[in-house]
C-alpha positions as CSV (number, residue, x, y, z in Angstrom):
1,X,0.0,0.0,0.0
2,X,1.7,3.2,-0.9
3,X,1.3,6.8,0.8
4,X,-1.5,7.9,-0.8
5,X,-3.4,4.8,-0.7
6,X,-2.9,4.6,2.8
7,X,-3.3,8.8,3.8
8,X,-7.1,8.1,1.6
9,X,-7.9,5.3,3.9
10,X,-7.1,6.9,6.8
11,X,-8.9,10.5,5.7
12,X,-12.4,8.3,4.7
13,X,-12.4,5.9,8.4
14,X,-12.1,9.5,10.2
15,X,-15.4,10.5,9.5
16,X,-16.8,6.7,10.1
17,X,-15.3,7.0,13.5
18,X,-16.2,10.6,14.5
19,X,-20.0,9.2,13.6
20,X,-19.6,6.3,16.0
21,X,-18.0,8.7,18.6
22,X,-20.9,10.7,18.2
23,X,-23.4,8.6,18.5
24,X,-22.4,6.7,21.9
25,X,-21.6,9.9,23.3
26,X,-25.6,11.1,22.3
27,X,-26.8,7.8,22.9
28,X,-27.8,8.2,26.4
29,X,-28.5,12.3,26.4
30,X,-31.1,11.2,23.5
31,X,-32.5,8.4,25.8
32,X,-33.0,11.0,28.9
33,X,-34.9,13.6,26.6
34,X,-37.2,11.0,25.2
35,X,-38.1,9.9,29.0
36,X,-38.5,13.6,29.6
37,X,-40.9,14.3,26.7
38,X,-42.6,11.3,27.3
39,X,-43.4,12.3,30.8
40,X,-44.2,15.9,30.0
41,X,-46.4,14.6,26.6
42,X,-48.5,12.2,28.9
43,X,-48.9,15.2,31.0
44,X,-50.1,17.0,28.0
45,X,-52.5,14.2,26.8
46,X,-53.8,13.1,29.8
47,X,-53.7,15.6,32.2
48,X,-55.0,18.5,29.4
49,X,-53.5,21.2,31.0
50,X,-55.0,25.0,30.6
51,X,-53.8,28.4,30.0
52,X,-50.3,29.0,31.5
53,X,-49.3,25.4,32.5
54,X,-50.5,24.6,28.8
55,X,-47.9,27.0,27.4
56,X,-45.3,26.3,29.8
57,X,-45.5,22.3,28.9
58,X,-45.7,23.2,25.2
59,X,-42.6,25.2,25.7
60,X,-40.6,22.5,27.2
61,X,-41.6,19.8,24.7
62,X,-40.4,22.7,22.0
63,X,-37.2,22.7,23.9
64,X,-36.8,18.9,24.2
65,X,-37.3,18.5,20.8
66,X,-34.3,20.8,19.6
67,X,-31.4,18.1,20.4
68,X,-33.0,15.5,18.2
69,X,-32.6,18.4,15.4
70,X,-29.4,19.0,16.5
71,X,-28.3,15.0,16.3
72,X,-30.3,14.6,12.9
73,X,-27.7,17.3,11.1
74,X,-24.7,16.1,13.2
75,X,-25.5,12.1,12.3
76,X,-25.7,13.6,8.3
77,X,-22.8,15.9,8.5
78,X,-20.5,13.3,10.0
79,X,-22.0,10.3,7.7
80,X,-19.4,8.9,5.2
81,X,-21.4,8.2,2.6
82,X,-24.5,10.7,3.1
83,X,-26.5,9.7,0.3
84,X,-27.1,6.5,1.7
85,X,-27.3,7.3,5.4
86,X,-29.7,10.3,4.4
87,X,-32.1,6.9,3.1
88,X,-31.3,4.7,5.5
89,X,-32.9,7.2,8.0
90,X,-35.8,8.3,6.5
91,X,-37.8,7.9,9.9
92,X,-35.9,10.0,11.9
93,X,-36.0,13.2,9.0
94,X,-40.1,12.4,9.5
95,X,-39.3,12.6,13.6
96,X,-37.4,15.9,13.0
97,X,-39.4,17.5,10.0
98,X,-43.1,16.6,11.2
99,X,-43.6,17.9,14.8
100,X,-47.1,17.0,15.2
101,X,-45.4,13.4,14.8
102,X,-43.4,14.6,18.2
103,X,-44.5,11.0,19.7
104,X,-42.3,9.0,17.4
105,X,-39.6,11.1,19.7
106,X,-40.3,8.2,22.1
107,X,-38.9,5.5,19.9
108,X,-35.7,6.7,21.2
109,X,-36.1,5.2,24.5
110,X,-35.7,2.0,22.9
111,X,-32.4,2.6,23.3
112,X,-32.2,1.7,26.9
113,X,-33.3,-2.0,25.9
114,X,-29.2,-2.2,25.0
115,X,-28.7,-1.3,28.7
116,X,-31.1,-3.3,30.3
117,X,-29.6,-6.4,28.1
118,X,-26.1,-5.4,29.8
119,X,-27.5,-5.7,33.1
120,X,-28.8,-8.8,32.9
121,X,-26.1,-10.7,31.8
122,X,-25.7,-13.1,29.2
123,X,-28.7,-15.1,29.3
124,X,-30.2,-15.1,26.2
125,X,-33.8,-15.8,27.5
126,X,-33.6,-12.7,30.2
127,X,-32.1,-10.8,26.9
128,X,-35.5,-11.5,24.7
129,X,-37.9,-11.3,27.9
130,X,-36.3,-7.4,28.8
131,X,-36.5,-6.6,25.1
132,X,-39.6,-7.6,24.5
133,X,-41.7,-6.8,27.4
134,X,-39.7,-2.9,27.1
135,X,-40.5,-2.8,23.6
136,X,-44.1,-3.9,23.9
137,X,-44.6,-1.6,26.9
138,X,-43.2,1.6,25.1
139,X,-44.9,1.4,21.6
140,X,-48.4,1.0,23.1
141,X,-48.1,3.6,25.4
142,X,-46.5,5.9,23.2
143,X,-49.0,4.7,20.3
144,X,-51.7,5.3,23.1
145,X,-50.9,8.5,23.8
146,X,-50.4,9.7,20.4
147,X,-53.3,8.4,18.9
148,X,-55.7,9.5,21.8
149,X,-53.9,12.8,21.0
150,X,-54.9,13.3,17.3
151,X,-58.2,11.4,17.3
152,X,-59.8,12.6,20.7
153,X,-60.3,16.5,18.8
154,X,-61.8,14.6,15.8
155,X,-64.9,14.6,14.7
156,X,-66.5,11.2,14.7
157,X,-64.1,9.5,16.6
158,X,-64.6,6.8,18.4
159,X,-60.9,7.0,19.8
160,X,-62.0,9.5,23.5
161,X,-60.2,7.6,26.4
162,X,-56.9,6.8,27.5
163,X,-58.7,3.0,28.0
164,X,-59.5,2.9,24.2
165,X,-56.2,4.3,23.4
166,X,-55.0,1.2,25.2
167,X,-57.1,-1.3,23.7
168,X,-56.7,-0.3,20.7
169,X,-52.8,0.2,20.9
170,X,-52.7,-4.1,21.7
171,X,-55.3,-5.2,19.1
172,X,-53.3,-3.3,16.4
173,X,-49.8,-4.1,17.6
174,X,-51.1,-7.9,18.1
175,X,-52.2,-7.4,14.2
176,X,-55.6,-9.2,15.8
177,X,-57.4,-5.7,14.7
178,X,-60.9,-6.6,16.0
179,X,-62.0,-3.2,14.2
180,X,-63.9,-2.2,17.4
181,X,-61.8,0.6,17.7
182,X,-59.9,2.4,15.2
183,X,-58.5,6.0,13.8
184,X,-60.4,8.2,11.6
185,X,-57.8,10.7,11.2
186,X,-54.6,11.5,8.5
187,X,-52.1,11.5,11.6
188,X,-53.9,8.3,13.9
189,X,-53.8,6.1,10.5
190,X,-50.2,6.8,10.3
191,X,-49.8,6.1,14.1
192,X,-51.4,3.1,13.3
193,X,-49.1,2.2,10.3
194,X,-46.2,3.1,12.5
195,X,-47.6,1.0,14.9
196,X,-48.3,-2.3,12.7
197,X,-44.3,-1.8,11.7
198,X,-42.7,-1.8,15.0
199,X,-45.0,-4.7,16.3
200,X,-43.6,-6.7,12.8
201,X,-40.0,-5.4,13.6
202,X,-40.3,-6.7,16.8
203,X,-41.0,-9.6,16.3
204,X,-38.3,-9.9,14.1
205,X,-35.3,-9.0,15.3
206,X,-36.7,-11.3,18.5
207,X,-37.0,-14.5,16.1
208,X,-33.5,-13.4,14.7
209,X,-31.7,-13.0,17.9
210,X,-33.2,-16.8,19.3
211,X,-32.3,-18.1,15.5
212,X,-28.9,-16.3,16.3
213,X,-28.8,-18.3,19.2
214,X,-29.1,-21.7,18.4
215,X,-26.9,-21.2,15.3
216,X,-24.1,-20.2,18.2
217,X,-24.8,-23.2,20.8
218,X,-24.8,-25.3,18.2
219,X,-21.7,-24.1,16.4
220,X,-19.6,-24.1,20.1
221,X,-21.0,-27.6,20.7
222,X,-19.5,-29.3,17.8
223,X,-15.9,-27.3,18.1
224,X,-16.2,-29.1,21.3
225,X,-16.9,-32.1,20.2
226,X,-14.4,-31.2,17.5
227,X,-11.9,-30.6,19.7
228,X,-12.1,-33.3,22.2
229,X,-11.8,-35.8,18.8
230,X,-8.7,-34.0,17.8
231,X,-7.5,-34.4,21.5
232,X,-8.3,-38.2,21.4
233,X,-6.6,-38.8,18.3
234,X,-3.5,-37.1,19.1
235,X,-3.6,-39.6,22.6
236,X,-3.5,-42.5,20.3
237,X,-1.0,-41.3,18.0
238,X,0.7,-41.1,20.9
239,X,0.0,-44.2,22.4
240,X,0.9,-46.1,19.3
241,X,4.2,-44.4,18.8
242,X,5.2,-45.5,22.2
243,X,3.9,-49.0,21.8
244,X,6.2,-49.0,18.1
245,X,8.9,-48.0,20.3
246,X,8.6,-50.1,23.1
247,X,8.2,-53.3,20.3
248,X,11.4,-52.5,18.2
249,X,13.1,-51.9,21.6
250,X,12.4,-55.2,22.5
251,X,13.4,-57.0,18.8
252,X,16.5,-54.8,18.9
253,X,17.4,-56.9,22.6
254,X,16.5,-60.0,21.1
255,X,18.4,-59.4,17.7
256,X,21.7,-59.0,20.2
């Protein structure tokens, strides 16, 4: 590899790096304002605060939703190949261009799931149980809120309680979809949608991390097995090249 080769590949992993750097550092910052605006926005939805409170709270969710702006352009700007991270991402430019989508905002929190996973260990089964009752537990809530949000207002809705909300939120994320319940609004359908796709994706990368797995146990069990052949071989060999040399000892006595 000459110079240049090598000065290019150093000058095009810098900006790789910086991302990652970037993105652990904002990981957990991100994570504490989506836990903040989810408490503030349930205060909004179910609390339905008047006149100055109602300002104030608006206020603050204006504020928390600023670093998510902020990460948005720093993630692009710092994004080797931007084309492709700028499609790869389309959800968060919805997050950060739509505000009256503010909800989605709570998606972030999803990345405590990583932490809970480190706390528990290695077990794979209290892995899958954390991830999935977190996961479950945030997307209806935040689907509940945001949909009871949108559709309450509405005319002809049949979406008025937190309860419904609720109900609704597990029928839909279930895909059972009794049609009991349901949005009649631009923004609850896309809730909805939004809804239906993290319920699939969950499901998803659960099957894929128990299929993940069982391809690893079963791969470390036969190097094992591998391994303890290999060792018993090798004791053989060794046992019958000290049997061969124990027998020609004993013809090379008799030959004198």
């Amino acid at each position: 590899m000459t110079v240049v080769e090598r000065e290019t590949q150093d000058e095009t992993r810098v900006p790789e790096s910086r991302l990652q750097r970037w993105e652990a550092l904002a990981e957990w910052p991100l994570a504490a304002c989506a836990a903040a605006f989810l408490a503030l926005f349930s205060v909004k939805v179910l609390g339905q605060p008047q006149g100055l409170n109602k300002h104030i709270i608006h206020g603050l969710l204006f504020t928390l939703y600023l670093p998510f702006v902020v990460d948005y352009v720093a993630r692009l700007t710092l994004a080797e190949q931007r084309a492709r991270w700028f499609f790869r991402h389309l959800l968060d430019l919805v997050v950060v261009v739509l505000p009256l989508m503010g909800p989605l905002l709570l998606l972030r929190l999803v990345a405590l799931v990583g932490a809970l996973q480190r706390a528990i260990g290695d077990a794979i089964r209290g892995r899958v149980v954390a991830y999935t009752a977190f996961s479950a537990v945030l997307l209806v809530y935040a689907a509940s809120l945001a949909v009871l949000q949108v559709e309450r207002p509405a005319s002809g809705a049949n979406i008025t309680s937190f309860g419904d909300a609720v109900w609704w939120s597990v029928t839909t994320i279930t895909t059972v979809g009794y049609g009991d319940l349901y949005p009649v609004t631009v923004l609850g359908r896309i809730v909805a949608a939004l809804l239906m796709i993290g319920g699939i994706s969950m499901v998803g990368a659960i099957t894929a991390t128990i299929a993940s797995w069982i391809v690893q146990r079963v791969s470390a069990e036969d190097s094992a097995q591998q391994a303890a052949t290999v060792a018993h071989i090798e004791s053989l060999q060794a046992e019958v090249a000290r049997l061969a040399d124990l027998v020609a000892a004993q013809l090379d006595t008799r030959s004198r």
